[in-house]
C-alpha positions as CSV (number, residue, x, y, z in Angstrom):
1,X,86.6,82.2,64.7
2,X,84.2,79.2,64.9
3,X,86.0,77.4,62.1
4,X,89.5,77.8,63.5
5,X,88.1,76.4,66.7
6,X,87.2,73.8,65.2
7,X,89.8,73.1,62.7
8,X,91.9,72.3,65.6
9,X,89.6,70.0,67.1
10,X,89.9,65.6,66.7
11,X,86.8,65.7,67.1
12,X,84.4,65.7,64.1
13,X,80.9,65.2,66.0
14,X,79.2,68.2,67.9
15,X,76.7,68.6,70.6
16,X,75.1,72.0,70.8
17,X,74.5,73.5,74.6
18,X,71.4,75.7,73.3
19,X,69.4,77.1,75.9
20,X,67.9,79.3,73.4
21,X,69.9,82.6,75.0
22,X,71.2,85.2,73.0
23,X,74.6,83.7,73.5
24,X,73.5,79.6,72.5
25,X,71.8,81.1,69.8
26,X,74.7,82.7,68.1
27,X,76.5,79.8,68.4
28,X,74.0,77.7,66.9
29,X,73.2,79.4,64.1
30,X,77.2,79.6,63.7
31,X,77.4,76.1,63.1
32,X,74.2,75.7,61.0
33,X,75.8,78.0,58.6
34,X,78.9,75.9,58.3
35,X,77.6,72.4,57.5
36,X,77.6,73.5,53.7
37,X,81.2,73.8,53.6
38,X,82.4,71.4,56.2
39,X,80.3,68.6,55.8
40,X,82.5,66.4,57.7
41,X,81.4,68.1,60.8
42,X,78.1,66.7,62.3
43,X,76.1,68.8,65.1
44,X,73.1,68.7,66.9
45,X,71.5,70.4,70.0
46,X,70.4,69.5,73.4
47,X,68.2,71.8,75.0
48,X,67.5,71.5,79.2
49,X,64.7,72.5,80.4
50,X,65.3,73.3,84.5
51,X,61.7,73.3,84.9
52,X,62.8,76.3,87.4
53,X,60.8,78.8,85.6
54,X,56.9,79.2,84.6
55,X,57.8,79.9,81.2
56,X,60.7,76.8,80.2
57,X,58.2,74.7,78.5
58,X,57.3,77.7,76.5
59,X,61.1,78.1,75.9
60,X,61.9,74.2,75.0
61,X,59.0,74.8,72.6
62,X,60.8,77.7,71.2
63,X,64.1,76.3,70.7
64,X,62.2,72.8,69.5
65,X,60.9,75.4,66.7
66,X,64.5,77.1,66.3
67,X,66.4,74.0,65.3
68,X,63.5,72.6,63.2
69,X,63.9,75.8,60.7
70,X,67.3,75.2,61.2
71,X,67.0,71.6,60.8
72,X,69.2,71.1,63.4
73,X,68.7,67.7,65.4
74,X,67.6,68.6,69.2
75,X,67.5,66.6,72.2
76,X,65.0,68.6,74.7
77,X,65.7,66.8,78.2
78,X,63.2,67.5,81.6
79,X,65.2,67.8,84.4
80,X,62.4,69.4,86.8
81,X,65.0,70.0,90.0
82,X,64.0,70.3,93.5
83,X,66.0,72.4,95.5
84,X,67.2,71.6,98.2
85,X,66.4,73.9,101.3
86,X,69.8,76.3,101.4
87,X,71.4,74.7,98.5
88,X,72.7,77.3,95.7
89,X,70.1,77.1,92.8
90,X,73.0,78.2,90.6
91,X,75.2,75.5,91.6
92,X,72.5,72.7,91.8
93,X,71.2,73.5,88.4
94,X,74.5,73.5,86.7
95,X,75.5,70.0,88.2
96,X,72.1,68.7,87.3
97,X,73.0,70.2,83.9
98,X,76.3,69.2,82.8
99,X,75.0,65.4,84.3
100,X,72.3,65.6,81.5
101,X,75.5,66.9,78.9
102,X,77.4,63.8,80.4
103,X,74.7,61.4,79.5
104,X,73.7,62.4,76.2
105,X,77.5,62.8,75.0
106,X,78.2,60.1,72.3
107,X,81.7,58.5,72.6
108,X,84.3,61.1,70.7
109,X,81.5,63.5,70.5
110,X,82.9,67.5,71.9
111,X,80.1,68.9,73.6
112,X,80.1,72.9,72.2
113,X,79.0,75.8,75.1
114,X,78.7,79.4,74.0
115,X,80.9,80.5,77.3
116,X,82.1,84.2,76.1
117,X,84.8,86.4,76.7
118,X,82.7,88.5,79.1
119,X,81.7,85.1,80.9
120,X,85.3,84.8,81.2
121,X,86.2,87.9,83.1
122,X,82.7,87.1,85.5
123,X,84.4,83.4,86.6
124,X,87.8,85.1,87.1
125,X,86.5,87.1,89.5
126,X,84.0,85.0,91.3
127,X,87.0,82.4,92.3
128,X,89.3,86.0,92.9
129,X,86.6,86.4,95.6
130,X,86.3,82.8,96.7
131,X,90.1,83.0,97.5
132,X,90.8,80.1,94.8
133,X,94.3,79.0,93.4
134,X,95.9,79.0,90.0
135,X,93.3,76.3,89.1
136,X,90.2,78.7,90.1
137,X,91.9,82.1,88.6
138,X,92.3,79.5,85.2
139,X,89.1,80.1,85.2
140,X,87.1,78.3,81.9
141,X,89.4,76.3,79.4
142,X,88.6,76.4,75.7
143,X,89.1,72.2,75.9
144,X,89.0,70.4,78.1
145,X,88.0,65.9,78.8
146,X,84.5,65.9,79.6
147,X,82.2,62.4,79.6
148,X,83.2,60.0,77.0
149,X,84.4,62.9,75.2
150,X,85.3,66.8,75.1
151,X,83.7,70.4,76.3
152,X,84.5,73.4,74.1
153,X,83.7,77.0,74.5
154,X,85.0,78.2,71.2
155,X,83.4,81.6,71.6
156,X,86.0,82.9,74.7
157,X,88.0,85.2,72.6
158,X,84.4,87.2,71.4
159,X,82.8,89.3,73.9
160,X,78.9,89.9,74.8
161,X,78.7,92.9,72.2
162,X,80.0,90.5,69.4
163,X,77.6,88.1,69.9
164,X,74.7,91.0,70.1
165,X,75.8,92.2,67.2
166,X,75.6,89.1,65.3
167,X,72.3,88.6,66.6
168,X,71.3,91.5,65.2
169,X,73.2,91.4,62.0
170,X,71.2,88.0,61.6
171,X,67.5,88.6,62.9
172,X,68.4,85.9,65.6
173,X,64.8,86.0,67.6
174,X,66.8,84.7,71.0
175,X,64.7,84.2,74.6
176,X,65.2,86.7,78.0
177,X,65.7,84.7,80.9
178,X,64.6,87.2,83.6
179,X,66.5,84.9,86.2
180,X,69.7,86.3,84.3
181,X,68.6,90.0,86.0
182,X,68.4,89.2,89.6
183,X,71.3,90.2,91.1
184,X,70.6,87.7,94.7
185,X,72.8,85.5,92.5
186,X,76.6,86.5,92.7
187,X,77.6,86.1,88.7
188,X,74.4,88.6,88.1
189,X,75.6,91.1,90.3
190,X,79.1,91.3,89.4
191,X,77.7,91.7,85.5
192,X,75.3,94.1,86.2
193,X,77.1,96.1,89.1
194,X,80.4,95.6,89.3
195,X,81.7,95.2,85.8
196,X,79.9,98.7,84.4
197,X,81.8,100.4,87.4
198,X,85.3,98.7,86.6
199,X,84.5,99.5,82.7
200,X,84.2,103.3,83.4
201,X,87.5,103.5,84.7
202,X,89.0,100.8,82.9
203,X,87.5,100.5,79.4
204,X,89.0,97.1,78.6
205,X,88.7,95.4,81.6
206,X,86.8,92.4,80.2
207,X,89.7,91.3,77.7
208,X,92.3,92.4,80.3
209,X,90.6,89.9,82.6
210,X,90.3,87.6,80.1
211,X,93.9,87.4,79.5
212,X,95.0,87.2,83.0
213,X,92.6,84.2,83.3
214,X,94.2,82.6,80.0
215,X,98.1,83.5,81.2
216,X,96.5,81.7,84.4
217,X,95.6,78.8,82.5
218,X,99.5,78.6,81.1
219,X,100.9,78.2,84.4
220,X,98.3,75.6,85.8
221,X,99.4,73.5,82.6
222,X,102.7,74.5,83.2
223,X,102.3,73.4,86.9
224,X,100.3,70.1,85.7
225,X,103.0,68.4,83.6
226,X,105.8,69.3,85.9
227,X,103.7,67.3,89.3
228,X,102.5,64.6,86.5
229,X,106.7,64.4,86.4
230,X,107.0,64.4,90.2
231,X,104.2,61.7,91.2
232,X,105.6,58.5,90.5
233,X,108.2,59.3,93.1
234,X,105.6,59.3,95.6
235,X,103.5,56.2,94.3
236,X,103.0,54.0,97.6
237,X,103.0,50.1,98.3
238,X,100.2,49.6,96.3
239,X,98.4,50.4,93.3
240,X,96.8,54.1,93.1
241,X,98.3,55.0,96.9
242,X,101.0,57.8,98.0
243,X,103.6,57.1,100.4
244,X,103.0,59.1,103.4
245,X,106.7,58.9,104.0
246,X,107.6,60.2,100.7
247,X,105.0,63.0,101.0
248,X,106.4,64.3,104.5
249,X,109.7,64.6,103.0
250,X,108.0,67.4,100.6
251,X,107.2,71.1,101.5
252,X,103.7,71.6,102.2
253,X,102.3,73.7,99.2
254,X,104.2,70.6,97.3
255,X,102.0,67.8,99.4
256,X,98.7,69.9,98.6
257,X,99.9,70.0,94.8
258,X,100.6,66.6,94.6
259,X,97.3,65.5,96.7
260,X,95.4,67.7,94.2
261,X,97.1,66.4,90.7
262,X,96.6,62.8,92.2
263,X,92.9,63.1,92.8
264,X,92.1,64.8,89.5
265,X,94.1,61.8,87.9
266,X,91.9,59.5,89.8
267,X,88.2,61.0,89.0
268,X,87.6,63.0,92.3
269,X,86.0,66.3,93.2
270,X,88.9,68.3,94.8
271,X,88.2,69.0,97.9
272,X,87.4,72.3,100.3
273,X,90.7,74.2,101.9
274,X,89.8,73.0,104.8
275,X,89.6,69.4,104.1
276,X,92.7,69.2,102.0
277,X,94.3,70.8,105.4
278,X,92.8,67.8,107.6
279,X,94.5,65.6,105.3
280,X,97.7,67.5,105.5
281,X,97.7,67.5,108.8
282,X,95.5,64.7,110.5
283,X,96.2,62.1,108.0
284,X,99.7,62.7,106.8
285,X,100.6,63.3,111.2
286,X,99.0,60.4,112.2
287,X,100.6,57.7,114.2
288,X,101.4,55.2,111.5
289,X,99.2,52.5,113.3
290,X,96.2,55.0,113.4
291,X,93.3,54.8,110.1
292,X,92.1,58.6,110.0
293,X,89.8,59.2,107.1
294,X,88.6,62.7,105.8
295,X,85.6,62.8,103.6
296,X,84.1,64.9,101.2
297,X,81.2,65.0,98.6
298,X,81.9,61.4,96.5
299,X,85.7,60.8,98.1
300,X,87.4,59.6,101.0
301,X,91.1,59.8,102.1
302,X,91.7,57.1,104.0
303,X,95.5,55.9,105.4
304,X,97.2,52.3,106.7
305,X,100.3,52.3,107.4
306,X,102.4,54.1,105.1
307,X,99.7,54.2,102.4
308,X,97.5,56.7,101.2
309,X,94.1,55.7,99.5
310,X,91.3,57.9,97.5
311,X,87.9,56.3,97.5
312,X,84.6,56.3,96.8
313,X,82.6,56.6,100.2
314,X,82.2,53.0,101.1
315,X,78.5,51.5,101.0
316,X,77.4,49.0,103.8
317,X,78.0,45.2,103.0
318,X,76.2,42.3,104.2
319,X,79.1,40.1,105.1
320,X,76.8,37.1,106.3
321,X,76.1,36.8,102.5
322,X,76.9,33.2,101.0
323,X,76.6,32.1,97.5
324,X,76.1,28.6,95.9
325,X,78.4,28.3,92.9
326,X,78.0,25.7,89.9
327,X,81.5,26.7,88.6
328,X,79.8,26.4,84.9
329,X,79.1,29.8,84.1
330,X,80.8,33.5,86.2
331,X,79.2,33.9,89.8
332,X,78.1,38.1,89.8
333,X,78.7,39.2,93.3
334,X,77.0,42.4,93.3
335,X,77.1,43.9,97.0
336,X,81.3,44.1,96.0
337,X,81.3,44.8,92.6
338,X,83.2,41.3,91.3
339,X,82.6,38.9,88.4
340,X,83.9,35.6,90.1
341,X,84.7,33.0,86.6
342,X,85.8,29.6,87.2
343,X,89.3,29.9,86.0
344,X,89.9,31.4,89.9
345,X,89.6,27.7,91.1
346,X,92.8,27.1,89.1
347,X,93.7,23.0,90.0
348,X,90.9,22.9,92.1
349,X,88.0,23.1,88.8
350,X,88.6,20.2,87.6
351,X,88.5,18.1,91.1
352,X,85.0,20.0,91.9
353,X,83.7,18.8,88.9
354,X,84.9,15.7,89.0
355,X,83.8,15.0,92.5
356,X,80.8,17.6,92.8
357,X,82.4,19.3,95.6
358,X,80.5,22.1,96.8
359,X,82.0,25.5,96.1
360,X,80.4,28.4,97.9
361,X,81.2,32.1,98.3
362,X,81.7,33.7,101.7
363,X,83.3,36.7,103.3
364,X,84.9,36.9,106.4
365,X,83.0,36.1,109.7
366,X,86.4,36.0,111.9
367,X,88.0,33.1,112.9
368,X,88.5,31.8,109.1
369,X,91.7,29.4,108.8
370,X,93.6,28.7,105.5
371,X,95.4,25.6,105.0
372,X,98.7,26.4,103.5
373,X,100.5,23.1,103.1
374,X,104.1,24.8,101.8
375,X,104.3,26.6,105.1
376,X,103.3,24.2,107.3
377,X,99.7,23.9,108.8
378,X,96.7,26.2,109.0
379,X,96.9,30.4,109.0
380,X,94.1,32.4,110.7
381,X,92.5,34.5,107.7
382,X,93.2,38.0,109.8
383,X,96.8,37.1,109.8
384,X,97.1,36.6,106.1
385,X,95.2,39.7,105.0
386,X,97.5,41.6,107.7
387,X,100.5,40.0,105.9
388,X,99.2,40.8,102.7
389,X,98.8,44.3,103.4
390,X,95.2,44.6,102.9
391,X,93.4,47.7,104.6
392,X,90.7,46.6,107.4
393,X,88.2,48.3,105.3
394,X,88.5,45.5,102.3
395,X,88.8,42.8,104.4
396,X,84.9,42.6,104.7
397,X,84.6,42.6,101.1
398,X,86.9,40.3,100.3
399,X,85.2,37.1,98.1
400,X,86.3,34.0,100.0
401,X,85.6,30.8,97.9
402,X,85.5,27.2,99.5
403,X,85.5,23.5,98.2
404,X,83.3,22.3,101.3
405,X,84.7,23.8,104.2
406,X,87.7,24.7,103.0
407,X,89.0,27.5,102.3
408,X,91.1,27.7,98.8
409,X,91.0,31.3,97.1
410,X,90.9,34.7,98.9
411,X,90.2,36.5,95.9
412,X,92.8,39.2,94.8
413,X,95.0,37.5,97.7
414,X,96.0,34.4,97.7
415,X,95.0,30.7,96.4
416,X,95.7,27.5,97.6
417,X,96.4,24.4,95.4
418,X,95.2,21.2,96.3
């Protein structure tokens, strides 16, 4: 089972999720017993230690000791959270977790989670109760991108009693969390109150669950490639942006699949019903001279005129900022995230050094002209970047360089020879 998992993977480098569980256990011991006749797969471990429970430096201890008889390779990372007051301790510790998996993942590396089929069933039904979508009733794919590499849950096709089994087949001495009893937390209850009551009537309800989340996972890939297909007809003016136009012409479950596909394919958290219905409906409505903006957690939606933009929440910016520039070596701007080098002064390098012109770095103040010679006379900055089709929220940002007080290069924009 393990091996055929594997044998399908590119990958040939494996990190171990091992929070020394019954489950993690199994699954490490699993690949310790296969380095003998696979050497060209490579693992190691990572243990995390919450530090949510009196006993988890007792437990990193443990599975310290585990991997060492194994000789294993183990990373033990600290993460000692703080919980936020009404914040979900399940869903704050798994973010915190899988951004520890994130960091430790070597390029090409597939990070390995012993996920079961039983785990399975319990996610189908906790996004059946959340009211979620073909993507939430997918529930857990066996691959999938994660970090600079891939998570795997080659264990989805064995169930709970397997693993036990194995465990005890194997003298596998694996820890109790006694967190994983307390049914306050909703996965708990369902697998120790709901499931038991589904499996009296309905003795295979864990693999039949299992297979309606994996016949789920069909038609979201199904789904995927066919609105990959469909979104360059809706690509907008600019790079990355939709065309509200083109949008409005679709149905609406069609603009919430393509808003969905096109924020995945750009990095974002996809965001709550109800937001993806303000953007449906305040931002794709709006007057086209109007600049609505919906935000969630690490996005914003923001829209000029027939453009839609995703973004990462914008930060504050010092626009009074100016920077001396030698033109000899790149100029770091680091409030806007640009390298300025001195092959952006084009015809103008050579003059400045000839001369030993000033050349400083602004942004815009108002009131900025531009000298444009081939069109006759001098352009206010605001009409330009209006022209150019720049959103008001970039304008700020915008480097400006100039040879004394004049203005040559808007950077990204436009540049003026001399």
């Amino acid at each position: 089972m393990l091996v055929h998992f594997l044998q399908q993977q590119s990958a040939t480098r494996f990190l171990i999720a091992f929070s020394g569980g019954l489950d993690s256990h199994v699954l490490l011991h699993l690949s310790a017993t296969l380095r003998a006749t696979y050497p060209q797969w490579h693992f190691r471990a990572i243990h995390i230690d919450h530090g949510l429970q009196p006993a988890s430096a007792a437990w990193a201890a443990h599975c310290r000791a585990v991997c060492e008889v194994l000789a294993m390779p183990v990373v033990n990372v600290a993460l000692h959270l703080q919980i936020p007051s009404g914040a979900s301790l399940e869903a704050e510790a798994r973010q915190a977790r899988y951004a520890a998996f994130a960091q430790h993942l070597q390029p090409g590396e597939m990070l390995l989670t012993a996920h079961h089929q039983d785990d399975q069933a319990e996610t189908l039904l906790l996004h059946l109760l959340r009211g979620s979508g073909v993507d939430g009733l997918a529930a857990m794919p066996a691959v999938r991108a994660f970090a600079q590499g891939w998570l795997g849950r080659p264990l989805l096709t064995c169930s709970r009693a397997d693993l036990a089994a194995y465990a005890y087949q194997h003298g596998l001495n694996y820890l109790q969390d006694p967190s994983n009893a307390d049914t306050r937390f909703d996965r708990n209850f369902l697998r120790h109150q709901v499931m038991p009551l589904l499996q009296q009537r309905w003795p295979a309800v864990t693999a039949t669950f299992a297979r309606a989340a994996r016949l789920q996972g069909e038609s979201r890939q199904l789904l995927h490639e066919s609105l990959q297909e469909k979104l360059p007809h809706y690509q907008g003016s600019r790079p990355g942006t939709l065309a509200v136009s083109q949008l409005r012409t679709a149905s609406l479950a069609l603009q919430a699949a393509l808003l969905r596909v096109w924020l995945v394919n750009a990095g974002f958290q996809l965001p709550p019903a109800k937001k993806l219905g303000s953007v449906l409906h305040d931002v794709l409505l709006a007057t086209a001279d109007a600049m609505p903006c919906v935000h969630w957690a690490g996005c914003e939606i923001r829209r000029y005129r027939d453009d839609l933009y995703a973004l990462p929440p914008l930060v504050a910016h010092d626009s009074t900022q100016i920077y001396g520039w030698d033109t000899q070596q790149p100029l770091v701007l680091p409030s806007v995230g640009v390298t300025l080098v001195p092959e952006m002064l084009g015809a103008w390098l050579p003059i400045v050094r000839d001369s030993g012109s000033a050349v400083t770095v602004r942004f815009r103040q108002g009131g900025e002209i531009m000298q444009l010679p081939y069109r006759g006379g001098s352009h206010s900055l605001k009409h330009l970047l209006q022209e150019a089709g720049i959103p008001p929220w970039q304008r700020e940002c915008l480097p400006l360089i100039y040879v004394g007080e004049r203005l040559v290069n808007i950077v990204g924009v436009l540049q003026v020879n001399p």
